[in-house]
PDBQT receptor file of N, H, CA, C and O in Angstrom, charges set to zero:
ATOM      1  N   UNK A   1      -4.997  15.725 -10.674  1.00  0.00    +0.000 N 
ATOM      2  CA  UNK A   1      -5.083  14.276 -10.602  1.00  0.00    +0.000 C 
ATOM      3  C   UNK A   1      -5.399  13.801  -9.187  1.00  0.00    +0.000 C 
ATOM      4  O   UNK A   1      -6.161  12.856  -8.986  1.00  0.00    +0.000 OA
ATOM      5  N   UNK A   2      -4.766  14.514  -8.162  1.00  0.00    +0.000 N 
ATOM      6  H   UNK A   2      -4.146  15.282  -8.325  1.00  0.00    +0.000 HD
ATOM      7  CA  UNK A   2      -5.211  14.168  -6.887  1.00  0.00    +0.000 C 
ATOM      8  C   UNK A   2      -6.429  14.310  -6.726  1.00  0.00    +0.000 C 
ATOM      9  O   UNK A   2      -6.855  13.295  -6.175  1.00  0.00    +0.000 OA
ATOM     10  N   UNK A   3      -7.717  15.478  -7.030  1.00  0.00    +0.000 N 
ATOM     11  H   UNK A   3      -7.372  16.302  -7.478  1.00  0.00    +0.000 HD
ATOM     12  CA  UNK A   3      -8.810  15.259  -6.542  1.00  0.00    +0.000 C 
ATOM     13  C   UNK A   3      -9.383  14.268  -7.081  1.00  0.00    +0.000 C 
ATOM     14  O   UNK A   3     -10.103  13.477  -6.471  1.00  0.00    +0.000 OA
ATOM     15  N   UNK A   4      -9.014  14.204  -8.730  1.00  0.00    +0.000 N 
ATOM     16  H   UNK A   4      -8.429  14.846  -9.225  1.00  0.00    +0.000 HD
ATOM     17  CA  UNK A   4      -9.652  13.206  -9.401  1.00  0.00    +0.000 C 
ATOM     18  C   UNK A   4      -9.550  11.667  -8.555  1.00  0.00    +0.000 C 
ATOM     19  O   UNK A   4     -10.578  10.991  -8.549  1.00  0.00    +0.000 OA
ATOM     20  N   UNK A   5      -8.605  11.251  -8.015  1.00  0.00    +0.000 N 
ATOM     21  H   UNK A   5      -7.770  11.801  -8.020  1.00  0.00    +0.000 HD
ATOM     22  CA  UNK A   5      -8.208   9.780  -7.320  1.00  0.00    +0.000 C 
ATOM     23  C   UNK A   5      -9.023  10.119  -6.138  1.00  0.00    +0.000 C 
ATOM     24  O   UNK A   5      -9.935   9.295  -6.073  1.00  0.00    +0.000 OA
ATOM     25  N   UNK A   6      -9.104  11.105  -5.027  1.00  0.00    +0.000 N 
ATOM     26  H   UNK A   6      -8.363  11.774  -5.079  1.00  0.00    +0.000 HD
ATOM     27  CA  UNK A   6      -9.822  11.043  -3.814  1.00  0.00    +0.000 C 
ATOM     28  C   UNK A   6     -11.341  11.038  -4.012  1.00  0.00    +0.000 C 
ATOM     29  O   UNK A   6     -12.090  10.599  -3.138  1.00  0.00    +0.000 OA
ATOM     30  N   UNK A   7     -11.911  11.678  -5.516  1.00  0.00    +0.000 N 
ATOM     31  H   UNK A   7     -11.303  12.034  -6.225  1.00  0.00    +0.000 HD
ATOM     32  CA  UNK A   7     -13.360  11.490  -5.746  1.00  0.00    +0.000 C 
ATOM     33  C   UNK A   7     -13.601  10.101  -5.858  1.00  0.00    +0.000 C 
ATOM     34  O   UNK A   7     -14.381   9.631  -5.030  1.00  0.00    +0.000 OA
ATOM     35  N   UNK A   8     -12.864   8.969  -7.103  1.00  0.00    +0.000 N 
ATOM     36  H   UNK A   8     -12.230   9.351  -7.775  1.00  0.00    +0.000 HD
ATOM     37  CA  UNK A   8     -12.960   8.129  -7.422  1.00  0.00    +0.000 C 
ATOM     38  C   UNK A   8     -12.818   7.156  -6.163  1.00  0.00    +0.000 C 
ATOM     39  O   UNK A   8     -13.609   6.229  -5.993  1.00  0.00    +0.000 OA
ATOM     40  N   UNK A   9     -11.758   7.426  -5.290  1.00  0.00    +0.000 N 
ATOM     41  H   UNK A   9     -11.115   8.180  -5.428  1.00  0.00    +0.000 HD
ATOM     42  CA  UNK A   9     -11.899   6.586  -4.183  1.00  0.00    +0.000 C 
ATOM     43  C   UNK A   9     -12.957   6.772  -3.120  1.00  0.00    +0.000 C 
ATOM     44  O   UNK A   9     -13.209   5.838  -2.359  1.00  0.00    +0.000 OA
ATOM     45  N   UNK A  10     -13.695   8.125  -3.011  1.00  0.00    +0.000 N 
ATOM     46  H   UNK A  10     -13.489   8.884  -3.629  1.00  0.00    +0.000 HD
ATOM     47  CA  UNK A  10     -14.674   7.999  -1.956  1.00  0.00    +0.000 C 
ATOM     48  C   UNK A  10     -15.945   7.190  -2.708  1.00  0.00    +0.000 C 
ATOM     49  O   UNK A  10     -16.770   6.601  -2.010  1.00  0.00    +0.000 OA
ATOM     50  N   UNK A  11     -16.032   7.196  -3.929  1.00  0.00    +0.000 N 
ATOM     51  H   UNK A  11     -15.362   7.674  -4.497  1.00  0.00    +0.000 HD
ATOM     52  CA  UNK A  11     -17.256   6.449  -4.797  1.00  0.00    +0.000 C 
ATOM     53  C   UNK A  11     -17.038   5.095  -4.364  1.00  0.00    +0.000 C 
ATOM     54  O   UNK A  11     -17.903   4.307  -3.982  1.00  0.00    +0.000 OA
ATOM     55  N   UNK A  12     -15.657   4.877  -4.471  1.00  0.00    +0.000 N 
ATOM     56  H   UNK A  12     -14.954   5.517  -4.782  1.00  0.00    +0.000 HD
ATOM     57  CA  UNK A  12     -15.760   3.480  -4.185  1.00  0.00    +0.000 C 
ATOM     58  C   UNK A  12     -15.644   2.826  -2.469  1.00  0.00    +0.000 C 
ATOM     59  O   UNK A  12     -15.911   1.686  -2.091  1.00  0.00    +0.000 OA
ATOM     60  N   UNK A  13     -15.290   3.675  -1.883  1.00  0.00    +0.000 N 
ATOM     61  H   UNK A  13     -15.074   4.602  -2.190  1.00  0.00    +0.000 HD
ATOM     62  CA  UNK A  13     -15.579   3.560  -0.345  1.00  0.00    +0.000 C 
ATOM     63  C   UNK A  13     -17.406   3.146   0.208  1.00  0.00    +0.000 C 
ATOM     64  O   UNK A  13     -17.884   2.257   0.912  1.00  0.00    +0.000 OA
ATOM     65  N   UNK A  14     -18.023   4.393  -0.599  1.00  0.00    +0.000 N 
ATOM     66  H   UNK A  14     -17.634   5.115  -1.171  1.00  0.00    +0.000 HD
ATOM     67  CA  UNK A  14     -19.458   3.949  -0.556  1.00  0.00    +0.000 C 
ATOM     68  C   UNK A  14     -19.870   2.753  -1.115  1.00  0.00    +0.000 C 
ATOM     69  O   UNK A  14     -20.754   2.042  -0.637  1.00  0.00    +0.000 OA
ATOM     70  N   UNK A  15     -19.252   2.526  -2.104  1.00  0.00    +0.000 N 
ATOM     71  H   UNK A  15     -18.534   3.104  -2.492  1.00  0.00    +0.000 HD
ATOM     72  CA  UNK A  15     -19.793   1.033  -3.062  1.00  0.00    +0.000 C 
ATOM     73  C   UNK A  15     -19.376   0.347  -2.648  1.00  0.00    +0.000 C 
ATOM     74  O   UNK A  15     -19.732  -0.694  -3.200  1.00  0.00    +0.000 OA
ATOM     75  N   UNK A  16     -18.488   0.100  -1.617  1.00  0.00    +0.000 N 
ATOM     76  H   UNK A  16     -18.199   0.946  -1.168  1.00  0.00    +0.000 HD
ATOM     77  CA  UNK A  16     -17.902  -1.021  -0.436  1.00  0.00    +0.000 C 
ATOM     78  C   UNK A  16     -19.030  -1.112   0.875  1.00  0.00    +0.000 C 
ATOM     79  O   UNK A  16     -19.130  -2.125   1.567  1.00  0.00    +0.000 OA
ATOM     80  N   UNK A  17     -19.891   0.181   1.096  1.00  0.00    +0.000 N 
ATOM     81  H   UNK A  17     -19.810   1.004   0.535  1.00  0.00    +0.000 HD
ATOM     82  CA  UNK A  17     -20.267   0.097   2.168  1.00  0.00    +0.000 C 
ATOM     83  C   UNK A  17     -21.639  -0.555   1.813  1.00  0.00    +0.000 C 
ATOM     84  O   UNK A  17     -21.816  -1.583   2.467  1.00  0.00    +0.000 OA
ATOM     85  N   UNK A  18     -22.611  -0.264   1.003  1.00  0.00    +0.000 N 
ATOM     86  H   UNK A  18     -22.467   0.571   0.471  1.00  0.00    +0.000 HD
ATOM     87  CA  UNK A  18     -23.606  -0.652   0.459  1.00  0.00    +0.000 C 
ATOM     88  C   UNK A  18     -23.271  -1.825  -0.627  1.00  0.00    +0.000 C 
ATOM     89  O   UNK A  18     -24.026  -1.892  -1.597  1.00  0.00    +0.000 OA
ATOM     90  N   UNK A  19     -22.066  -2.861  -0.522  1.00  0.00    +0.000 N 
ATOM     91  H   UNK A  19     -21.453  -2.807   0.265  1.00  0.00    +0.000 HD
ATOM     92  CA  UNK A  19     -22.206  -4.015  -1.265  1.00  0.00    +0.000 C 
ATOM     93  C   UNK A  19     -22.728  -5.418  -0.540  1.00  0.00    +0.000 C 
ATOM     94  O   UNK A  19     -23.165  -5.488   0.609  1.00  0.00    +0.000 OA
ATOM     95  N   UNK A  20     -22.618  -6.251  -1.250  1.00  0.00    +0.000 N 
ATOM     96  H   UNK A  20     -22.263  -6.194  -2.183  1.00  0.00    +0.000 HD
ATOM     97  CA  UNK A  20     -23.322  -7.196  -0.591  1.00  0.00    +0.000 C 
ATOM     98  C   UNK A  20     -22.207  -8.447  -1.269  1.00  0.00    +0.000 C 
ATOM     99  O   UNK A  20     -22.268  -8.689  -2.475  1.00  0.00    +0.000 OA
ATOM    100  N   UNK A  21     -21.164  -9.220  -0.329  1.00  0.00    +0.000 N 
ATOM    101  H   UNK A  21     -21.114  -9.023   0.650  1.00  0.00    +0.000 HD
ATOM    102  CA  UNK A  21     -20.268 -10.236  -0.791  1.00  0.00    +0.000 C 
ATOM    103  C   UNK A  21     -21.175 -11.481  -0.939  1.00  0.00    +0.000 C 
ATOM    104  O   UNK A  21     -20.472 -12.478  -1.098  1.00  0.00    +0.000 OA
ATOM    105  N   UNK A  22     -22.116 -11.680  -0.940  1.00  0.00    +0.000 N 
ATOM    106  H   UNK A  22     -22.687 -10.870  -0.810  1.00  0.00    +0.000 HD
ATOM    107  CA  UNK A  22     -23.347 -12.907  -1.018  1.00  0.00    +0.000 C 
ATOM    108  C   UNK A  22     -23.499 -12.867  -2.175  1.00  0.00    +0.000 C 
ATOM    109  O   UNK A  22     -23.056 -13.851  -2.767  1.00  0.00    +0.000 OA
ATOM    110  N   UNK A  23     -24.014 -12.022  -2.843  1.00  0.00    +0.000 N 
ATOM    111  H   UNK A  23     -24.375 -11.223  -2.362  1.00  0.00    +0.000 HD
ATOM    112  CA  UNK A  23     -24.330 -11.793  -4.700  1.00  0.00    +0.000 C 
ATOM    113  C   UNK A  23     -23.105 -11.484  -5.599  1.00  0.00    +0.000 C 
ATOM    114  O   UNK A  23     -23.125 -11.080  -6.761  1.00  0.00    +0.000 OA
ATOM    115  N   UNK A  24     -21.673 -11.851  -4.554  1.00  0.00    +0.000 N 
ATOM    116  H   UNK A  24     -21.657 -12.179  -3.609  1.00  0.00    +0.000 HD
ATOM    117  CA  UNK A  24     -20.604 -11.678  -5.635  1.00  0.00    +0.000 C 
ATOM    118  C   UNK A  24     -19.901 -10.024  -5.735  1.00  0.00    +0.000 C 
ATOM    119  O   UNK A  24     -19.055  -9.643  -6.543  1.00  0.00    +0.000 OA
ATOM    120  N   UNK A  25     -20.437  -9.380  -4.845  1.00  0.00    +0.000 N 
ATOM    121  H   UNK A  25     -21.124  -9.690  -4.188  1.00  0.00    +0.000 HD
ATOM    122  CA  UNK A  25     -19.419  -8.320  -5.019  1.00  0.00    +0.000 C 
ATOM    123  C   UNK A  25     -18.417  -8.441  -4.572  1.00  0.00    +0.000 C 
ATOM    124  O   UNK A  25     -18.316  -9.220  -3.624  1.00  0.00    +0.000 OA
ATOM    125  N   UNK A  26     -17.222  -7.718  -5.059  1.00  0.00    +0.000 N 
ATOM    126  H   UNK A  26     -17.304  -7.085  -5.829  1.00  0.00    +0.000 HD
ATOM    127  CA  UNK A  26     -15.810  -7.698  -4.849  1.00  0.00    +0.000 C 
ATOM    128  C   UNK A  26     -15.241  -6.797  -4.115  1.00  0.00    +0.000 C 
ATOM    129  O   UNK A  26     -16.167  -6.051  -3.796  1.00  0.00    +0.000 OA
ATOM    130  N   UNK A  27     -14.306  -6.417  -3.661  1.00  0.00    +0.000 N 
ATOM    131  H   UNK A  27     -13.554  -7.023  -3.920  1.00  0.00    +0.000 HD
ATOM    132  CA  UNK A  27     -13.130  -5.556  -3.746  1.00  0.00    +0.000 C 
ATOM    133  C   UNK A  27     -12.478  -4.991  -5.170  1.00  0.00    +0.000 C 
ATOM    134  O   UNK A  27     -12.490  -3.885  -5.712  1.00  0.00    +0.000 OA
ATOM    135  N   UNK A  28     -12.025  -6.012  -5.442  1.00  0.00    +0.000 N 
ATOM    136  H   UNK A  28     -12.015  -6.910  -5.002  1.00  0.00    +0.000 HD
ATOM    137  CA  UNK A  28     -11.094  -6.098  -7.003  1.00  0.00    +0.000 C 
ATOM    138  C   UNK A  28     -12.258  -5.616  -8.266  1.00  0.00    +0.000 C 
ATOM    139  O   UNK A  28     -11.988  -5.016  -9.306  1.00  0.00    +0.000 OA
ATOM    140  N   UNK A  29     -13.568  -6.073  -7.811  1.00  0.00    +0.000 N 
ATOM    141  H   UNK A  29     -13.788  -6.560  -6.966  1.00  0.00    +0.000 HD
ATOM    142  CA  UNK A  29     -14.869  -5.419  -9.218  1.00  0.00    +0.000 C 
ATOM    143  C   UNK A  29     -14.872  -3.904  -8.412  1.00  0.00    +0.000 C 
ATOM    144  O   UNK A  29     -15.423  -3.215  -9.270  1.00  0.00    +0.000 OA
ATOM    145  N   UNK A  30     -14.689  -3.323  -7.690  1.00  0.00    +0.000 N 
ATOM    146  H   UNK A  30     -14.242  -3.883  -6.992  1.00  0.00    +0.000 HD
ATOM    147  CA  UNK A  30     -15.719  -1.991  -7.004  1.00  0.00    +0.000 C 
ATOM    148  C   UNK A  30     -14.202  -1.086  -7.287  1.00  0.00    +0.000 C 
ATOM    149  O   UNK A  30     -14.065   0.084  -7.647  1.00  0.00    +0.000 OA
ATOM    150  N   UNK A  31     -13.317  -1.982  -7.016  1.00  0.00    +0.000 N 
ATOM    151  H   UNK A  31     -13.428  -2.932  -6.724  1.00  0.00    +0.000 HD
ATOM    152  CA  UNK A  31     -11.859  -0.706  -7.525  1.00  0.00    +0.000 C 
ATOM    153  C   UNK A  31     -12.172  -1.106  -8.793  1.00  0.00    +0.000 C 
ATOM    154  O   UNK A  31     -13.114  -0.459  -9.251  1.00  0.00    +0.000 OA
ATOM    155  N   UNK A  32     -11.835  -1.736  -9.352  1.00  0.00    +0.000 N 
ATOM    156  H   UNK A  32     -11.070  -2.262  -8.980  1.00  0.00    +0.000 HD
ATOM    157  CA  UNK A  32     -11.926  -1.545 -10.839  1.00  0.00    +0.000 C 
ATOM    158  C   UNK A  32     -13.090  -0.419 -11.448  1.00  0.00    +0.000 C 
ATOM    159  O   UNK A  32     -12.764   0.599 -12.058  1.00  0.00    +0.000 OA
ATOM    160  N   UNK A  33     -14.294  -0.757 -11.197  1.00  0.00    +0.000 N 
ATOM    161  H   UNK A  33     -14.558  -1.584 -10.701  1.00  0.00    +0.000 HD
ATOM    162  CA  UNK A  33     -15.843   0.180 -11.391  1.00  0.00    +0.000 C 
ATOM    163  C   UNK A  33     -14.533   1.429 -11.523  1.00  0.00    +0.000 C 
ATOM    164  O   UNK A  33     -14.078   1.915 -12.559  1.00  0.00    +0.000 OA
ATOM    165  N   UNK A  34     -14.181   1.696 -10.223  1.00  0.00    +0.000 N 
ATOM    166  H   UNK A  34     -14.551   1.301  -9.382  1.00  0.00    +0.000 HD
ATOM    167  CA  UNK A  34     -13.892   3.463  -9.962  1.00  0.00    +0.000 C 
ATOM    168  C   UNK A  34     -12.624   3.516 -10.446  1.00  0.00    +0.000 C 
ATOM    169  O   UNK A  34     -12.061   4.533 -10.042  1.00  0.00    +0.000 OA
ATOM    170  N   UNK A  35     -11.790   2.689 -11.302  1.00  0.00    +0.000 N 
ATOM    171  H   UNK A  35     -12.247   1.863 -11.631  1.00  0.00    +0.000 HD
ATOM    172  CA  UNK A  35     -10.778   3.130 -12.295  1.00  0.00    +0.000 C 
ATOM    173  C   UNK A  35      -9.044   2.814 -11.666  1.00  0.00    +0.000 C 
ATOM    174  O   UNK A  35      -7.926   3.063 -12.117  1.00  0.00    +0.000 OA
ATOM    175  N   UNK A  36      -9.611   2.082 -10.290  1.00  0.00    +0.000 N 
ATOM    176  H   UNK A  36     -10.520   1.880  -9.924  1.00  0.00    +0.000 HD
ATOM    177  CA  UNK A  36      -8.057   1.096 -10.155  1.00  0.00    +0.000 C 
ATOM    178  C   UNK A  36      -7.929   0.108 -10.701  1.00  0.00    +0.000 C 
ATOM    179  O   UNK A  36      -8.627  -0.905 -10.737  1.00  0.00    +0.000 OA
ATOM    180  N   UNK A  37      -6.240   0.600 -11.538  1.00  0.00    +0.000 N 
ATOM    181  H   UNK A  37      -5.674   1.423 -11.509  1.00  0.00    +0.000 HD
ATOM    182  CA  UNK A  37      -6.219  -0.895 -12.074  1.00  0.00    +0.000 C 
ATOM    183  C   UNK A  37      -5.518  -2.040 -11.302  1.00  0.00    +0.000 C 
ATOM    184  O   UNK A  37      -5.766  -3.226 -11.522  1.00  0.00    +0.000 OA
ATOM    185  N   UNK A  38      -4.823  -1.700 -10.583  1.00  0.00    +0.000 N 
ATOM    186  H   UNK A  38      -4.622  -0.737 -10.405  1.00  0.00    +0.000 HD
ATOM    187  CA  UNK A  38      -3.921  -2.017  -9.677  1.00  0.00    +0.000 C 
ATOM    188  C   UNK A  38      -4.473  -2.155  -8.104  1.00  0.00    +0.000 C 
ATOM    189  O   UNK A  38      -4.620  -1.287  -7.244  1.00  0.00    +0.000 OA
ATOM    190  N   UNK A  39      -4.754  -3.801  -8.072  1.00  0.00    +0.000 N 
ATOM    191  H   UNK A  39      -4.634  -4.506  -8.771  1.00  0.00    +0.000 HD
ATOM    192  CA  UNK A  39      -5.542  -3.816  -6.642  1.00  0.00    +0.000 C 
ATOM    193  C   UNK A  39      -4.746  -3.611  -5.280  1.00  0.00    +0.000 C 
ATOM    194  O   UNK A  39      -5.215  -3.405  -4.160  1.00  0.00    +0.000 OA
ATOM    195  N   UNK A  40      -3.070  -3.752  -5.775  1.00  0.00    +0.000 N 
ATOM    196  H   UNK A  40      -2.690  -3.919  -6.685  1.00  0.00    +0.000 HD
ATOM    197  CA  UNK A  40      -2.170  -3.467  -3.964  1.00  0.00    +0.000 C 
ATOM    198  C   UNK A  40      -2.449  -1.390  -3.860  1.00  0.00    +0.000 C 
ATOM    199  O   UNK A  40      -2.466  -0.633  -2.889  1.00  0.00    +0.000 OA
ATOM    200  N   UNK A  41      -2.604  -1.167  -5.199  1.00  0.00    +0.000 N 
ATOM    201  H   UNK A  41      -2.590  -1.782  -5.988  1.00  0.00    +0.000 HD
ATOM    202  CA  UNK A  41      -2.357   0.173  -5.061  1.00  0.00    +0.000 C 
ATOM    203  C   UNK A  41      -3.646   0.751  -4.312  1.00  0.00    +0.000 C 
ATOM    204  O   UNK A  41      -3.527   1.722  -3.565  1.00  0.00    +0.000 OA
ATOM    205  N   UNK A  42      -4.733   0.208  -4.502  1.00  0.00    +0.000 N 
ATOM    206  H   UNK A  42      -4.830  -0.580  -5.109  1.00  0.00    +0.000 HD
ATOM    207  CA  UNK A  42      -6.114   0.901  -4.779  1.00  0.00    +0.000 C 
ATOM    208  C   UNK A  42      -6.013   0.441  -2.992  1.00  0.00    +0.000 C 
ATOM    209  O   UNK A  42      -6.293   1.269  -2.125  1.00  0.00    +0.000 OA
ATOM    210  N   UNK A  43      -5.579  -0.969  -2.657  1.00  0.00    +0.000 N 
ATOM    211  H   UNK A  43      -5.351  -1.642  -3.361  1.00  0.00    +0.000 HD
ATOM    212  CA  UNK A  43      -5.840  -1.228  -1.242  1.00  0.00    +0.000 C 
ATOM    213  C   UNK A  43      -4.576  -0.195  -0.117  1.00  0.00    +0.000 C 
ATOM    214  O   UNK A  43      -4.620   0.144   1.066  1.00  0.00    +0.000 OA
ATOM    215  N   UNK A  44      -3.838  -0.040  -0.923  1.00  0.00    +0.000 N 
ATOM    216  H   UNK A  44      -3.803  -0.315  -1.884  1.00  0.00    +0.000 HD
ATOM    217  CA  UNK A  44      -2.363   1.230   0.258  1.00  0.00    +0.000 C 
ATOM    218  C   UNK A  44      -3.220   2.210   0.321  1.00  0.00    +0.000 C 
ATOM    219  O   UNK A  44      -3.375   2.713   1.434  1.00  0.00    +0.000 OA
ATOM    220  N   UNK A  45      -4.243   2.917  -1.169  1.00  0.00    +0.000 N 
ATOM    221  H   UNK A  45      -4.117   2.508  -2.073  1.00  0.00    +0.000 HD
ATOM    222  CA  UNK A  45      -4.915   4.039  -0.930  1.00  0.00    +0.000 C 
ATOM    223  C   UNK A  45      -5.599   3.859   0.048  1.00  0.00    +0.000 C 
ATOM    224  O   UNK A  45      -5.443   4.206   1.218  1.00  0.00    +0.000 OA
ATOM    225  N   UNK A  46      -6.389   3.294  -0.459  1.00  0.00    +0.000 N 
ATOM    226  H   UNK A  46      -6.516   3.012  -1.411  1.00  0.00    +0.000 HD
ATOM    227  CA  UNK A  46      -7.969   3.095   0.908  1.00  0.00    +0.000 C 
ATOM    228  C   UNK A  46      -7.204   2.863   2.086  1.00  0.00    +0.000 C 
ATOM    229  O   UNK A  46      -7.150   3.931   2.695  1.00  0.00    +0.000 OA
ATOM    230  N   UNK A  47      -6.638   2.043   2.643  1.00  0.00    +0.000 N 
ATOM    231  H   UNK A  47      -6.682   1.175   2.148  1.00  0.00    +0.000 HD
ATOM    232  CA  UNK A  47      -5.953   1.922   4.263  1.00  0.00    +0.000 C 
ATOM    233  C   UNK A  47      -5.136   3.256   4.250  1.00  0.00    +0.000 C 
ATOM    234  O   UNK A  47      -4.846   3.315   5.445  1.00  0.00    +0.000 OA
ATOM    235  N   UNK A  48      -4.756   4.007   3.863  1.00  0.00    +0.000 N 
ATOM    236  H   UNK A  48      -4.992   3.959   2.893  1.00  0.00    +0.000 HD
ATOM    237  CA  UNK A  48      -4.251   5.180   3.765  1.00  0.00    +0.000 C 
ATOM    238  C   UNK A  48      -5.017   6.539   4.346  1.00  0.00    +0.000 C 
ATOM    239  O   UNK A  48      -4.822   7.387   5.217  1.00  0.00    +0.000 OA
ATOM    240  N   UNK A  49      -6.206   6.163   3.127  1.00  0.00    +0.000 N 
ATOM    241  H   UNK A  49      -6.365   5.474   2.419  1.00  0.00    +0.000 HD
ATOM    242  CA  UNK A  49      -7.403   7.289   3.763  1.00  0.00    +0.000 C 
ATOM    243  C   UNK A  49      -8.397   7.019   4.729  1.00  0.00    +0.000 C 
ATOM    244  O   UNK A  49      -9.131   7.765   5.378  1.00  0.00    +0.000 OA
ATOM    245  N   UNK A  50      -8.221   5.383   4.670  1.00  0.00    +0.000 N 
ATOM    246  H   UNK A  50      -7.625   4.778   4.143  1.00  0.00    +0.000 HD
ATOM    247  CA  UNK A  50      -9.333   4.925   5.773  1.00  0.00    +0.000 C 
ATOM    248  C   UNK A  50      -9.166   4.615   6.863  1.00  0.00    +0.000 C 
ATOM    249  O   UNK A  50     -10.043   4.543   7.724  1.00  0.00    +0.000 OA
ATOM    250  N   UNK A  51      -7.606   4.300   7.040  1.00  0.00    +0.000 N 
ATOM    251  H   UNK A  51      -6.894   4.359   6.340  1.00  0.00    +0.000 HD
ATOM    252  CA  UNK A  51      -7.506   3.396   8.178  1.00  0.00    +0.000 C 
ATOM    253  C   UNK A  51      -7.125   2.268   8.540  1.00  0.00    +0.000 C 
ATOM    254  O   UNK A  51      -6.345   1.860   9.400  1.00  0.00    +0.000 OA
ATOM    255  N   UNK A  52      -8.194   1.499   7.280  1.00  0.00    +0.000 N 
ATOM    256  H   UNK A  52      -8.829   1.830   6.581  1.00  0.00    +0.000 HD
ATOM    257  CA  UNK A  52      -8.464  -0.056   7.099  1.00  0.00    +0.000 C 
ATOM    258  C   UNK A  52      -8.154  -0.428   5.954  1.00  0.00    +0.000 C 
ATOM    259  O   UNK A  52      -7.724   0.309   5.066  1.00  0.00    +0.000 OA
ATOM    260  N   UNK A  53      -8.360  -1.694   5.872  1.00  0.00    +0.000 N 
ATOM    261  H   UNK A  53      -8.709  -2.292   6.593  1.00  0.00    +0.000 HD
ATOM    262  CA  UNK A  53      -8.247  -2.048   4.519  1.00  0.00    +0.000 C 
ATOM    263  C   UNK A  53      -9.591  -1.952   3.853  1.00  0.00    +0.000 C 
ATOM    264  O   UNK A  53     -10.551  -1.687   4.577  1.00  0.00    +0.000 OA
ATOM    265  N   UNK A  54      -9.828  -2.175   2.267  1.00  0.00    +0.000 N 
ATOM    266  H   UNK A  54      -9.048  -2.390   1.679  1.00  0.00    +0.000 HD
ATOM    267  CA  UNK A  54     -11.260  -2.372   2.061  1.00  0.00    +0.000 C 
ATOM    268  C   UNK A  54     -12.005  -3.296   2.444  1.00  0.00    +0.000 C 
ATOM    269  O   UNK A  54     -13.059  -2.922   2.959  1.00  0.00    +0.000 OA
ATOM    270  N   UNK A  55     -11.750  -4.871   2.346  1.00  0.00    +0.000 N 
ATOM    271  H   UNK A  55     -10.894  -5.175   1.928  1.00  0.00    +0.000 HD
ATOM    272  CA  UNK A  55     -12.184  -5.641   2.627  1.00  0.00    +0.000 C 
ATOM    273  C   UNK A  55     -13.326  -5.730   3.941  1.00  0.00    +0.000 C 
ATOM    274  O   UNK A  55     -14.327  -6.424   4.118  1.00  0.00    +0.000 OA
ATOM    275  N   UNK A  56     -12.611  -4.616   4.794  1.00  0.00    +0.000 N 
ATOM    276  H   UNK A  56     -11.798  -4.052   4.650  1.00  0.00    +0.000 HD
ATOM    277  CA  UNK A  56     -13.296  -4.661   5.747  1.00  0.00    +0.000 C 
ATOM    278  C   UNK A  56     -15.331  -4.272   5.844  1.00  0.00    +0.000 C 
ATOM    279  O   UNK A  56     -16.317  -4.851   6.298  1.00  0.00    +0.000 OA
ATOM    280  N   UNK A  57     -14.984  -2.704   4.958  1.00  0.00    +0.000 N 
ATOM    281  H   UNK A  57     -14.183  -2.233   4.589  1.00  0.00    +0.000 HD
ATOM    282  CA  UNK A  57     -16.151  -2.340   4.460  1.00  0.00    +0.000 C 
ATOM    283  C   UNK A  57     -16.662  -3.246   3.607  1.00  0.00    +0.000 C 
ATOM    284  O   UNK A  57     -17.891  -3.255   3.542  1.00  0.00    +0.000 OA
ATOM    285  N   UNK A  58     -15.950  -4.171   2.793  1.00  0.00    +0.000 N 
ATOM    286  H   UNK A  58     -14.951  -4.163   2.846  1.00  0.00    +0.000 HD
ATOM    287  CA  UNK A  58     -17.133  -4.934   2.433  1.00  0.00    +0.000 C 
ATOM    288  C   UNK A  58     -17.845  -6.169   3.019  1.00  0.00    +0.000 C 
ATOM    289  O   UNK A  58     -18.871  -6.697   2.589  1.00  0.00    +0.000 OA
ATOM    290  N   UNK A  59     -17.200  -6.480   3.942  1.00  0.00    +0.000 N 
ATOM    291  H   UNK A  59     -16.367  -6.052   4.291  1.00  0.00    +0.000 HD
ATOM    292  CA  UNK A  59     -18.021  -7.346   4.872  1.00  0.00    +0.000 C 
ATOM    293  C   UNK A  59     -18.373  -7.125   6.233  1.00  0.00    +0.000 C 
ATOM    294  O   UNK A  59     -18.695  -7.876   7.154  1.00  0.00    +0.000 OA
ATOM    295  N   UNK A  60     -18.178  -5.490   6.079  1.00  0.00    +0.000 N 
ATOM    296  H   UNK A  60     -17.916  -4.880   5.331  1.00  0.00    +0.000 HD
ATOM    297  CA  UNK A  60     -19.303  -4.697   7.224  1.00  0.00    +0.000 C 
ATOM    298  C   UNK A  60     -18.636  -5.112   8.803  1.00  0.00    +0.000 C 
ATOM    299  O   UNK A  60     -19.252  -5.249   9.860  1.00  0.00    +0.000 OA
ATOM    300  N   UNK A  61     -17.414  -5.227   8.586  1.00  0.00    +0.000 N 
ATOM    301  H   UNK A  61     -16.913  -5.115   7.727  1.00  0.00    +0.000 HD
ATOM    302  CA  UNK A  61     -16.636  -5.899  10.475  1.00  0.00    +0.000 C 
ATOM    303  C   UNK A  61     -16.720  -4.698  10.911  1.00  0.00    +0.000 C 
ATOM    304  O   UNK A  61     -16.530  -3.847  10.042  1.00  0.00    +0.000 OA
ATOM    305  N   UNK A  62     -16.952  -4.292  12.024  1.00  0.00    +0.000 N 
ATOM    306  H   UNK A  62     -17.106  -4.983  12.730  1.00  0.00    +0.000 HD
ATOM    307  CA  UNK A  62     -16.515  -3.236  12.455  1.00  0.00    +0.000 C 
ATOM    308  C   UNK A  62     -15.079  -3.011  13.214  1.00  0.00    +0.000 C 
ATOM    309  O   UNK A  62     -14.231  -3.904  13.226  1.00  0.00    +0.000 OA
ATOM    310  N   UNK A  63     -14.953  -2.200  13.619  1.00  0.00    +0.000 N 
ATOM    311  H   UNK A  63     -15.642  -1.475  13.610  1.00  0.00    +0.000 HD
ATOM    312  CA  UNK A  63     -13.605  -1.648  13.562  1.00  0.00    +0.000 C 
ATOM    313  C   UNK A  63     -12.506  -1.745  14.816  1.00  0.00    +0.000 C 
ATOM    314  O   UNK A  63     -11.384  -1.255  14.694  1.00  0.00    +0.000 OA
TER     315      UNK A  63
């Protein structure tokens, strides 16, 4: 189950990096896509493995 969650979360790390918040992409749609249902959980992961939060990758701030 663990690799399964670190695959699903690097899919969605990329789909954060290549989104675009102008046409409506989300946070809450791009975890969901990759199978979080739970957006505090999906965001402890990602700042966990990332660092950051997601939000960040999706509006491209740097760091």
């Amino acid at each position: 189950m663990g690799y399964l969650c670190q695959v699903r979360l690097h899919h969605a790390h990329q789909d954060l990096l290549t989104a675009d918040p102008t046409r409506g992409d989300s946070v809450a749609a791009i975890a969901r896509r990759w199978g979080f249902t739970t957006p505090a959980r999906f965001t402890a992961r990602y700042r966990d493995t990332y660092g950051h939060p997601p939000h960040r990758d999706l509006a491209h701030e740097p760091l």
